[in-house]
Backbone bond lengths (Angstrom), bond angles and torsions (degrees), N, CA, C in turn:
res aa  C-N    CA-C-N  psi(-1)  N-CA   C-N-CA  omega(-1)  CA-C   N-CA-C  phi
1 X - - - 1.432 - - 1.529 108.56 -
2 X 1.672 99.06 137.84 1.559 109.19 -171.48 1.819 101.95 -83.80
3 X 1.048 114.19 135.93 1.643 122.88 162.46 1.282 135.29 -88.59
4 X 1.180 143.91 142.93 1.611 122.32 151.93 1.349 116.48 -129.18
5 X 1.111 93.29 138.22 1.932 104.65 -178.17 1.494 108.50 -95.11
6 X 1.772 119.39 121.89 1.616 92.82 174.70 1.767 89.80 -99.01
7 X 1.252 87.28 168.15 2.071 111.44 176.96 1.548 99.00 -87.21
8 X 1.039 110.65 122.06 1.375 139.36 -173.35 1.704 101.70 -101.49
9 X 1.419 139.39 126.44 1.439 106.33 167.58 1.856 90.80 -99.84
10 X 1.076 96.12 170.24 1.687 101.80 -176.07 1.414 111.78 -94.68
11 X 1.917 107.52 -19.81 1.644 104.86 -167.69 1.703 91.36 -68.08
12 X 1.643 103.13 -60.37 1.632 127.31 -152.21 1.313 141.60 -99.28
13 X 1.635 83.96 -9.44 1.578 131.53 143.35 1.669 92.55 56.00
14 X 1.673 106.19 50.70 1.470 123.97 167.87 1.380 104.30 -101.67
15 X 1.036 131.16 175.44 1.805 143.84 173.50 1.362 101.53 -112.56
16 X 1.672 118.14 115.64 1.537 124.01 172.37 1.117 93.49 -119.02
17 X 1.508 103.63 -174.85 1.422 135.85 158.17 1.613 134.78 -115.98
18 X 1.251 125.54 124.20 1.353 130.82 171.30 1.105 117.61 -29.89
19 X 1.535 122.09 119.22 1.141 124.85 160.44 1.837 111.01 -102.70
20 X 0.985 110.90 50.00 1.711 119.85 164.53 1.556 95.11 106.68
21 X 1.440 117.81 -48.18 1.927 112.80 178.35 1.225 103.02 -104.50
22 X 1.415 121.55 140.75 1.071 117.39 94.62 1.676 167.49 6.96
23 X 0.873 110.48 90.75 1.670 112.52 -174.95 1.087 106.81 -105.08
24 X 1.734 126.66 141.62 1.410 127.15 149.11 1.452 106.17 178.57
25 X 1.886 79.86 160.68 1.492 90.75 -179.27 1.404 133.02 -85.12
26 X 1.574 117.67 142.48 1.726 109.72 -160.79 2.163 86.88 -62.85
27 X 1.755 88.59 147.06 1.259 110.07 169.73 1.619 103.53 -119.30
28 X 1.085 143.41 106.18 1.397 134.18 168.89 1.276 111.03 -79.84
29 X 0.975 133.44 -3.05 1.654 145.18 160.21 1.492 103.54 -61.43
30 X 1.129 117.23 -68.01 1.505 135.83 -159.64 1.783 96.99 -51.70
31 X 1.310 105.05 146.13 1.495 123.06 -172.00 1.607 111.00 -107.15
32 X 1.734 103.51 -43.29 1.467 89.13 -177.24 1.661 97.14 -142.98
33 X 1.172 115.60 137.46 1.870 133.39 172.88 1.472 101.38 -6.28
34 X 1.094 137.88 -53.16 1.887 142.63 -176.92 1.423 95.88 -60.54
35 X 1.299 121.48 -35.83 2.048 114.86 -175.23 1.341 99.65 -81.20
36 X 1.546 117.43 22.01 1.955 105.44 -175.20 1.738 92.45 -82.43
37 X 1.440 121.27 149.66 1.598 141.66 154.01 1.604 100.66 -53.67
38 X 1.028 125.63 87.75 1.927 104.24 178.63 1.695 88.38 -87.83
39 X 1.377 92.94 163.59 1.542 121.56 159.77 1.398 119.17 -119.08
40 X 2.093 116.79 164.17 0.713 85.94 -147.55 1.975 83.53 -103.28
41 X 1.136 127.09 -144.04 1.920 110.51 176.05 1.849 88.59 -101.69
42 X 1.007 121.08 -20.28 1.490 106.69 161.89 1.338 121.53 -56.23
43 X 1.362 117.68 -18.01 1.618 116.54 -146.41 1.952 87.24 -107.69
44 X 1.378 94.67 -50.13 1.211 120.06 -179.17 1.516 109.21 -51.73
45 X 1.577 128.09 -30.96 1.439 125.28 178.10 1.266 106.81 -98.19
46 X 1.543 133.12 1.63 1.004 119.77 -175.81 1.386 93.73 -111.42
47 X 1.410 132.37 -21.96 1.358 113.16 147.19 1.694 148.76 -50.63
48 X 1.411 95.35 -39.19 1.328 123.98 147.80 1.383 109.93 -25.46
49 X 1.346 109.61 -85.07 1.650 127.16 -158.12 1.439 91.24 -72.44
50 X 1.397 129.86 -41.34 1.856 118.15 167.84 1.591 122.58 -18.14
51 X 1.908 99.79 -59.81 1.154 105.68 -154.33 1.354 101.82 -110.16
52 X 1.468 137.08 27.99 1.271 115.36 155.94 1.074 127.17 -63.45
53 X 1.587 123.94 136.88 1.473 126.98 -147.17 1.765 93.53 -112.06
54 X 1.347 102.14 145.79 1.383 94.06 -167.29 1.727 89.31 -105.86
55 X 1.474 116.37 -40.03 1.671 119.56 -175.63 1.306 130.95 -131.64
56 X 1.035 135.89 114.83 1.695 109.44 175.94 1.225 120.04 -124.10
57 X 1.062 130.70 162.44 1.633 139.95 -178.25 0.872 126.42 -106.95
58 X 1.368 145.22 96.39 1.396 132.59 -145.30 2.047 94.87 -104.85
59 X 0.837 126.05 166.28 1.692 139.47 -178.27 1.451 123.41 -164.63
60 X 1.166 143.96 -175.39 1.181 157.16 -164.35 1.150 126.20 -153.87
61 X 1.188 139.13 114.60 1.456 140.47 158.51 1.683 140.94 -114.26
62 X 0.777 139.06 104.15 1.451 126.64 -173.04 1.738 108.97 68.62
63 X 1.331 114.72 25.45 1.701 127.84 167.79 1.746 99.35 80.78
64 X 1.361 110.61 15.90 1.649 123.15 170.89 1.430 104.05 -111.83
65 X 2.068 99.52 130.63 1.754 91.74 178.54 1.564 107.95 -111.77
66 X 1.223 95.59 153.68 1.658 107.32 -172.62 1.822 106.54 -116.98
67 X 1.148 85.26 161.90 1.592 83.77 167.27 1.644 109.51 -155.15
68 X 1.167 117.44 149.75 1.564 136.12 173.51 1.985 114.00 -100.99
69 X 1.314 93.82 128.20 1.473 93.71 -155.83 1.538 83.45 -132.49
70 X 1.742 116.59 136.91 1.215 159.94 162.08 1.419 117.57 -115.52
71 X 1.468 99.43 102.30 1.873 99.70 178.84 1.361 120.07 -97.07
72 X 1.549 136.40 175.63 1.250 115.16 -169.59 1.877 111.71 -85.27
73 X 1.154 121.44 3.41 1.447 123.31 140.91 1.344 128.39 -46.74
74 X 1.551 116.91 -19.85 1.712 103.20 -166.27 1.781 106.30 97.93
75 X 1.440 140.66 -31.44 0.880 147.23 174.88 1.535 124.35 -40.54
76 X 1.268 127.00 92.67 1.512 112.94 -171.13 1.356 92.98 -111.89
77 X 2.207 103.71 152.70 1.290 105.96 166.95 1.506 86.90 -135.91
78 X 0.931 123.51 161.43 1.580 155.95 -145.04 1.866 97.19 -133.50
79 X 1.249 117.39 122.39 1.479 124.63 151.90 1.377 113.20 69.62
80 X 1.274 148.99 39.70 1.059 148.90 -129.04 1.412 87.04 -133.63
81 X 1.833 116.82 107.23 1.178 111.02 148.96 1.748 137.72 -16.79
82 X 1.131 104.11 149.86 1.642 97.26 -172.51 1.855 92.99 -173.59
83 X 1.378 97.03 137.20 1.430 122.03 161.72 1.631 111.64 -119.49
84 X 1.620 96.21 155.91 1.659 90.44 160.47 1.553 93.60 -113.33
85 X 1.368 93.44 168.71 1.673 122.18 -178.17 1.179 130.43 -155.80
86 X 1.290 119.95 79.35 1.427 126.95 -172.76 1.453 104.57 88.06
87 X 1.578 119.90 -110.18 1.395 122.45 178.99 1.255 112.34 -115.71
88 X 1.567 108.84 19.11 2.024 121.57 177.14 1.422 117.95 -110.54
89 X 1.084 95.59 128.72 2.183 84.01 145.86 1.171 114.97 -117.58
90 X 1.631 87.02 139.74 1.538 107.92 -173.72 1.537 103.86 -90.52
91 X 1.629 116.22 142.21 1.213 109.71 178.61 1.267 104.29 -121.81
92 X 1.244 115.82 -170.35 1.578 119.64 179.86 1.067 125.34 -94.35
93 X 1.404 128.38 1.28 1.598 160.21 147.79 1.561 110.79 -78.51
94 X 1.000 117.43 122.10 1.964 110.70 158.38 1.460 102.55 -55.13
95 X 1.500 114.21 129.70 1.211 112.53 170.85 2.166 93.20 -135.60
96 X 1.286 93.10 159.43 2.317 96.75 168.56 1.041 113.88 -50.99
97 X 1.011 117.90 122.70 1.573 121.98 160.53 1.769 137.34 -27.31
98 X 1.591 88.68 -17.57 1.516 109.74 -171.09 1.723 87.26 -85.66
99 X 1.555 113.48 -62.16 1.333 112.50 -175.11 1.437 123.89 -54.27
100 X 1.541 111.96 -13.19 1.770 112.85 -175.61 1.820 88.68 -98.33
101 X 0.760 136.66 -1.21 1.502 133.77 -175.22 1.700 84.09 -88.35
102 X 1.338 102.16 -73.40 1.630 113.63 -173.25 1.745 132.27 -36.56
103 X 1.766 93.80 -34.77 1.760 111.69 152.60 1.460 116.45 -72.27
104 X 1.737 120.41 -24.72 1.268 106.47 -178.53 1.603 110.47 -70.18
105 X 1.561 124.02 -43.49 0.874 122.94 152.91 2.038 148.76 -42.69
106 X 1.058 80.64 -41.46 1.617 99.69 148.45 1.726 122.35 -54.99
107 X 1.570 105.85 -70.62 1.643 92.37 167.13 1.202 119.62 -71.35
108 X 1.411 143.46 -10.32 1.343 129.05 -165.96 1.331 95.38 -68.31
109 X 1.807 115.29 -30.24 1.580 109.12 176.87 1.201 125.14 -71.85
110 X 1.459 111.00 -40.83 1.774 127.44 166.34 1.674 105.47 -28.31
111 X 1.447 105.87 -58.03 1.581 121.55 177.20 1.179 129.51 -54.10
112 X 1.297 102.32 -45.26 1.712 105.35 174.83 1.834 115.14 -78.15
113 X 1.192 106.55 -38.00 1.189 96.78 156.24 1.921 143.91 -82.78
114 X 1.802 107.61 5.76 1.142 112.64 152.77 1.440 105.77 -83.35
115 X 1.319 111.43 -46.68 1.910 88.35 -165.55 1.140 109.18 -82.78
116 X 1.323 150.11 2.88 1.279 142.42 -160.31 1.735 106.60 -53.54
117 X 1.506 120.85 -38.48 1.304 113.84 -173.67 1.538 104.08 -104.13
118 X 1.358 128.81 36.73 1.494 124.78 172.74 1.576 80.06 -101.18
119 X 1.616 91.34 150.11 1.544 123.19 161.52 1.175 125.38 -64.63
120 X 1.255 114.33 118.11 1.736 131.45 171.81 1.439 96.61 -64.76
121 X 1.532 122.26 -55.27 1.194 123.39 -160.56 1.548 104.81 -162.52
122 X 1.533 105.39 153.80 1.511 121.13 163.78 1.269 131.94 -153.29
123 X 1.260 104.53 110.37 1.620 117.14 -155.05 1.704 100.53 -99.27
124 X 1.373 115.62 125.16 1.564 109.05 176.87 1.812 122.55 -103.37
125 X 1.074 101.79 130.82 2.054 89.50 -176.51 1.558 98.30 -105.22
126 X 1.158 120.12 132.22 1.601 117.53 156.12 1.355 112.03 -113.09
127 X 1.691 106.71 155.39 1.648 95.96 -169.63 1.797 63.93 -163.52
128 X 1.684 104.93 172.07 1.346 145.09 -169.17 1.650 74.36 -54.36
129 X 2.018 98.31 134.94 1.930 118.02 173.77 1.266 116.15 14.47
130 X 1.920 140.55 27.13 0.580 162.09 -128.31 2.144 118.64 -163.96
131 X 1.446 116.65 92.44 1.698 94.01 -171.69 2.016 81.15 -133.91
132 X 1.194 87.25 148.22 1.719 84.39 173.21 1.930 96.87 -149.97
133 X 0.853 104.53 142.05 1.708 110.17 156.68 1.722 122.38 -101.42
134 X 1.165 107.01 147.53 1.548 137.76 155.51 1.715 112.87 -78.57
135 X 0.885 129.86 111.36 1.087 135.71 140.59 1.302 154.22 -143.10
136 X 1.826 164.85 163.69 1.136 162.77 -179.43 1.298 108.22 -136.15
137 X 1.594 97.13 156.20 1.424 108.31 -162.94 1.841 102.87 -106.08
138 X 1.394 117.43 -166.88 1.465 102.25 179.44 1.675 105.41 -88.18
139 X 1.425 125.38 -26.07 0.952 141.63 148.24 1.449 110.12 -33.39
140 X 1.000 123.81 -57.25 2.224 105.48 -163.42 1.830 92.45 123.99
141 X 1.357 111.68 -13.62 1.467 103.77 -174.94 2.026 109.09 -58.72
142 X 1.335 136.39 104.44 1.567 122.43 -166.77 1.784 90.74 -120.89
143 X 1.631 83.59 142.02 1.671 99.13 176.19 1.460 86.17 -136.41
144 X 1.224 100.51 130.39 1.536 134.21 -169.19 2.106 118.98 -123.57
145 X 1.397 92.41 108.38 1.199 90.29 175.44 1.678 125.05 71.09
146 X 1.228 110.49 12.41 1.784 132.69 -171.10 1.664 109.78 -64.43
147 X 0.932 97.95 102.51 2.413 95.51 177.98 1.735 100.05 -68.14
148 X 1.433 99.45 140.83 1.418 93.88 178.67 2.185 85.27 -151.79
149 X 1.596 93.60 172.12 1.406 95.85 -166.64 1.635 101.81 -142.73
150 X 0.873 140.75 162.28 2.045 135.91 153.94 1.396 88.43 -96.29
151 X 1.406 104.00 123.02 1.779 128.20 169.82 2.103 96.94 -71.79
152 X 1.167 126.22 166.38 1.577 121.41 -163.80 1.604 92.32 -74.01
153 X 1.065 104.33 -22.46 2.041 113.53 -165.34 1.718 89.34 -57.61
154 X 1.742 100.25 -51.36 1.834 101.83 -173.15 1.596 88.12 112.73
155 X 1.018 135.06 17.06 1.437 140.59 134.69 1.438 128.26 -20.71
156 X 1.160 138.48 134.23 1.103 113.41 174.47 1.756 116.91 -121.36
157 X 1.370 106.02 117.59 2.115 102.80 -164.42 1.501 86.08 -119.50
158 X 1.621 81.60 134.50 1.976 99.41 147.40 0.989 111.31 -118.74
159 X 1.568 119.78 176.16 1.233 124.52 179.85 1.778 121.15 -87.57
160 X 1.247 85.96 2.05 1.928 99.93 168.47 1.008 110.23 -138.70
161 X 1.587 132.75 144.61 1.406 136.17 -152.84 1.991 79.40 -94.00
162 X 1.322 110.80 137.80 1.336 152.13 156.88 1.040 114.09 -108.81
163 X 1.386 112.99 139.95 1.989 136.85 172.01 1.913 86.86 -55.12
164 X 1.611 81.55 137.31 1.496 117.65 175.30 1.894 95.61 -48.15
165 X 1.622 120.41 -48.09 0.952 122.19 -152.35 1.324 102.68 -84.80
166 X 1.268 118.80 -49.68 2.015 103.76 159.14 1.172 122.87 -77.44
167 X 1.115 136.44 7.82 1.428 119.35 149.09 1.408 107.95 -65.04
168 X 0.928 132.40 -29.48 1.553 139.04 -153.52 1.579 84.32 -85.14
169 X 1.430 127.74 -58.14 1.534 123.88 -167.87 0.912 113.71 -65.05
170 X 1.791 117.73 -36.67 2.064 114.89 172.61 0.921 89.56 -76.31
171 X 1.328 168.53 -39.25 1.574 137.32 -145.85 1.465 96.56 -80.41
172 X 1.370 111.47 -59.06 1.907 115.23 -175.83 1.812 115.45 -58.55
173 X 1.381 107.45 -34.22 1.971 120.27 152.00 1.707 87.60 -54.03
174 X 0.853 138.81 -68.46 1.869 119.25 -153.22 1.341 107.20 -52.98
175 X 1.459 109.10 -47.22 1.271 112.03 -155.65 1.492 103.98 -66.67
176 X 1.295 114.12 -56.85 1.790 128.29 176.29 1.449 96.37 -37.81
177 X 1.012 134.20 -51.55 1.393 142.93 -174.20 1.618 99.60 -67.20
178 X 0.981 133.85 -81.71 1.459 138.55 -174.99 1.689 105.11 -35.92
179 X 1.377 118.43 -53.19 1.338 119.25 -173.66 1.979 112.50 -66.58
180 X 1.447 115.37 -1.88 1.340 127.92 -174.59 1.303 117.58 -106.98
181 X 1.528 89.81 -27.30 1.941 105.22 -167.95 1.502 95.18 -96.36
């Protein structure tokens, strides 16, 4: 016996026809392939065109990254979990695949401009009343051969002014170092 299935979309709950895919939304309820939500590619492009994202903000909290997303609707969401994955970020919203490519690109910049002043490396020399470090930044920023001292306060001075933010990384490099040496 012959069957026919009509296509139901689930958003608009019109009757289409396949144009080669399939669309639908994951059901984790659903038991067997016939309980899938299909959509219809009307429904499906107007979702599309919903969520093109015009900006996002990526941030950090507690070693969890978030991001704030503005689409070209006017639509803002605030704090929205987010992973990367391969060449995506995943958010906590279904968003197109085109647009999670488009956030991966987005943070790769977020990234380069957080780490730019973390340490590649820090090399320490001691010699007679005398201690200086070697180091580079992820940036290309290199301080070479720099004398530095702990003032009694626990201060930390070199003899060339260094970013607030690597001083902070050689001082905590000294210590790791001091507790080994």
């Amino acid at each position: 016996m012959i069957r026919s299935l009509t296509l139901v979309c689930s958003t608009c709950e019109k009757p289409y026809t396949a144009d080669g895919v399939l669309y639908y939304r994951e059901d984790y309820k659903a038991l067997q392939p016939l309980e899938k939500r299909l959509i219809c590619p009307a429904c499906i492009a107007e979702w599309e065109a919903r969520w093109q994202i015009e900006s996002a903000t990526f941030h950090e909290h507690d070693h969890f990254l978030y991001v704030d997303l503005v689409t070209k609707g006017g639509e803002e969401y605030k704090d929205l979990d987010c992973s990367v994955l391969d060449d995506r970020v995943v958010v906590s919203i279904d968003l197109p695949d085109a647009e999670k490519i488009k956030l991966f690109a987005w943070h790769q910049e977020y990234r380069a401009g957080v780490d730019k002043d973390e340490l590649k490396y820090c090399h320490f020399n001691e010699s007679f009343m005398k201690t200086t470090f070697t180091c580079e930044t992820m940036q290309g920023d290199r301080y070479e051969n720099v004398a530095f001292r702990l003032s009694r306060q626990g201060a930390f001075e070199t003899e060339i002014p260094i970013p607030d933010a690597v001083s902070r990384q050689v001082l905590e490099a000294w210590r790791l170092y001091s507790m080994t040496n």
